[in-house]
C-alpha positions in Angstrom: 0.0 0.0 0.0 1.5 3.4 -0.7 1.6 6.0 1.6 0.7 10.1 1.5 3.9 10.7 -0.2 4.4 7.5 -2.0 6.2 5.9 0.6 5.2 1.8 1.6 4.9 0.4 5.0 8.7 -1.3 4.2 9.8 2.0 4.5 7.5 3.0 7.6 9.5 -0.5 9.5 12.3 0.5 8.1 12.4 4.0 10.0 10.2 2.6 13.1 13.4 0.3 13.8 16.1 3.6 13.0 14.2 5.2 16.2 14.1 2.4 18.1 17.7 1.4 17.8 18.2 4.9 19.7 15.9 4.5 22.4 12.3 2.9 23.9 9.4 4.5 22.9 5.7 4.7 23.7 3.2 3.2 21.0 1.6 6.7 20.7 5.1 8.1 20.2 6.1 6.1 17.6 2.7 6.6 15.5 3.2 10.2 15.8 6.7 10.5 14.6 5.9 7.7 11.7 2.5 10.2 10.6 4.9 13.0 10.8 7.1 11.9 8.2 4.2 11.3 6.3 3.4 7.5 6.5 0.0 6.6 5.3 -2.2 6.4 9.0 -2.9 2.6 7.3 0.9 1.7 7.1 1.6 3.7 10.3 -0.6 1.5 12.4 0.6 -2.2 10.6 3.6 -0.9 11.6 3.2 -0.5 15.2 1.0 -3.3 15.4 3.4 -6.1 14.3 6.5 -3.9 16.4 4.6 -4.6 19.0 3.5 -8.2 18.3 7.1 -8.6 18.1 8.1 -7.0 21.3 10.0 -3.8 20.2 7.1 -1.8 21.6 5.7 -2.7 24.9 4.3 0.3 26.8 4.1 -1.1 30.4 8.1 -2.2 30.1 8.4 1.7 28.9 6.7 2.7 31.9 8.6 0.4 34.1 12.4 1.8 33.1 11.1 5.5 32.6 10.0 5.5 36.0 12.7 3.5 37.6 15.2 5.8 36.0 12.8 9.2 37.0 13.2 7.5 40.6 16.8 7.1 40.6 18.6 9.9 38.8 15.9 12.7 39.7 14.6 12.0 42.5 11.0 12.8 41.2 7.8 11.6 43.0 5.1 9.3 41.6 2.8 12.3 40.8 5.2 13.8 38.7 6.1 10.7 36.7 2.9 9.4 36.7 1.9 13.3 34.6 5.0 12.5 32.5 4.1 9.1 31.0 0.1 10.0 31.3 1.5 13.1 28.4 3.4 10.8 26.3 -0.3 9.0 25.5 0.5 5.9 27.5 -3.0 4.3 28.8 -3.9 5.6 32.5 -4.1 1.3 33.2 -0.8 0.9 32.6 0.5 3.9 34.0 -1.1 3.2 37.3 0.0 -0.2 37.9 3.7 0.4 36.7 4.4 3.5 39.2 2.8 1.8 41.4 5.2 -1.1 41.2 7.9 0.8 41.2 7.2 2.8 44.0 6.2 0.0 46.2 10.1 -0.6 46.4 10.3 3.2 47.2 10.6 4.9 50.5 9.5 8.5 49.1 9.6 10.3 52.5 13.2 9.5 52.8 13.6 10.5 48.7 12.4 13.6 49.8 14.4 13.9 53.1 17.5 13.6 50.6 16.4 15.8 48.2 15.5 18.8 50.7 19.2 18.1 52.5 20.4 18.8 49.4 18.3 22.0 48.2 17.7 23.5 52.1 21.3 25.0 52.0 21.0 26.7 48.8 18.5 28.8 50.6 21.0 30.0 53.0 20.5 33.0 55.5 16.5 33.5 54.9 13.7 33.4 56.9 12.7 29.9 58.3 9.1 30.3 56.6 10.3 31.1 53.3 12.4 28.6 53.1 9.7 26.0 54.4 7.9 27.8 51.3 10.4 27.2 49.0 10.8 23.6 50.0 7.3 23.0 49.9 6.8 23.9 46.0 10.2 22.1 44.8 9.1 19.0 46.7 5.4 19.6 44.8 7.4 20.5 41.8 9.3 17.2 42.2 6.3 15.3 42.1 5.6 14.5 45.8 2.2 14.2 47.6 1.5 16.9 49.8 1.1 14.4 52.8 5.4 13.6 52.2 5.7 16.8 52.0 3.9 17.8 54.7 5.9 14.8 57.1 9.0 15.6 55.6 9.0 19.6 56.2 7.2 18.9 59.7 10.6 16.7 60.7 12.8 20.0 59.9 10.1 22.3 62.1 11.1 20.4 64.6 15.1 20.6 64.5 14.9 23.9 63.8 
């Protein structure tokens, strides 16, 4: 079958593979980038379809090491991953129970003790509340519940 531009589904697989060898993608990734360069919508779903029969493309693995690797080099919390993966267009199913396995492994007040020792002193000499302010919105900004957040700034009330 030939595409918008004359182009066949050989050619879709062809570049489906070229951006997989880089890195994992999301189904809805992939089928975006394939329209893009102007893959029929027909050939642009075969496409996917059979990577993912054949195991190139599986979106709860993708969720899996995304959020693993959020966890562990960013520090991030499970709402802010869990907004990330939901925006790449993976299924809200699959999100869910993938963070959630990954953070059943994952102490996230003591992710965010860490993460406050390190950004507390970059506040230096201010006030104690403004700081406890500033705290509060990285720690939401990192993705943290406000009920960590809460715990974990509650703990540096009291050593204060």
């Amino acid at each position: 079958m030939q595409g918008q531009r004359g182009r066949n589904d050989g050619e879709a697989m062809e570049y489906a593979l070229r951006l997989l060898e880089f890195r994992a993608r999301t189904r809805k990734e992939l089928e975006e980038r394939l329209s893009r360069r102007g893959f029929a919508r027909e050939d642009v779903l075969d496409v996917v379809s059979r990577l993912e029969r054949l195991g190139y493309i599986n979106d709860e693995k993708f969720v899996r090491e995304w959020a693993r690797a959020r966890v562990d080099t960013r520090g991030f919390g499970r709402l802010r991953i869990r907004r990330e993966l939901l925006a790449k267009g993976i299924a809200r199913d699959v999100v869910d129970a993938g963070v959630e396995d990954i953070f059943a492994g994952v102490n996230e007040e003591e992710l965010a003790r860490r993460l406050v020792a390190k950004q507390a002193p970059r506040y230096g000499n201010q006030d104690f509340i403004t700081i406890r302010r500033r705290l509060w919105g990285f720690l939401l900004r990192r993705g943290f519940e406000p009920d960590v957040i809460e715990s974990v700034l509650r703990e540096l009330d009291t050593q204060s």
